[in-house]
C-alpha positions in Angstrom: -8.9 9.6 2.6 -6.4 9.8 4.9 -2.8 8.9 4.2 -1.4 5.9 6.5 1.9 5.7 7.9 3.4 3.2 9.6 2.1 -1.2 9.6 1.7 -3.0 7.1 -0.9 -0.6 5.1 1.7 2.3 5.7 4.5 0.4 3.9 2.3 -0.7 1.1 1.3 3.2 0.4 5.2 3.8 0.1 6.2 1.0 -2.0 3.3 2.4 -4.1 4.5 5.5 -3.9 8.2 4.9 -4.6 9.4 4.9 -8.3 12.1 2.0 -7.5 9.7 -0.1 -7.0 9.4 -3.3 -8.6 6.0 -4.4 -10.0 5.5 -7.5 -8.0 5.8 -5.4 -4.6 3.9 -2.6 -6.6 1.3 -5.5 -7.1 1.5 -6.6 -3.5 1.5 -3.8 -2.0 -1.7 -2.6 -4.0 -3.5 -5.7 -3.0 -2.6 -4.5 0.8 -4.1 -1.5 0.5 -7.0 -2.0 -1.4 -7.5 -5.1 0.9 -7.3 -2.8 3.8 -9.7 0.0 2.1 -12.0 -2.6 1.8 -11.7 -3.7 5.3 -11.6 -0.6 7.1 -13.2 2.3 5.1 
């Protein structure tokens, strides 16, 4: 799959993606993306 940059769905794959992250935005920003996945793909 291809990797997204930039929106919404581009900022959720780097919060994922980041270490710092805390696990509420890891949480949210999962729910984007698999949102989006399911959405679009």
């Amino acid at each position: 799959m291809a990797v997204h940059h930039g929106g919404k769905v581009g900022k959720a794959a780097k919060t994922l993606a980041t270490k710092g992250s805390s696990k509420s935005a890891k949480s949210k920003a999962g729910k984007t993306l698999a949102d989006h996945k399911a959405e679009k793909h």
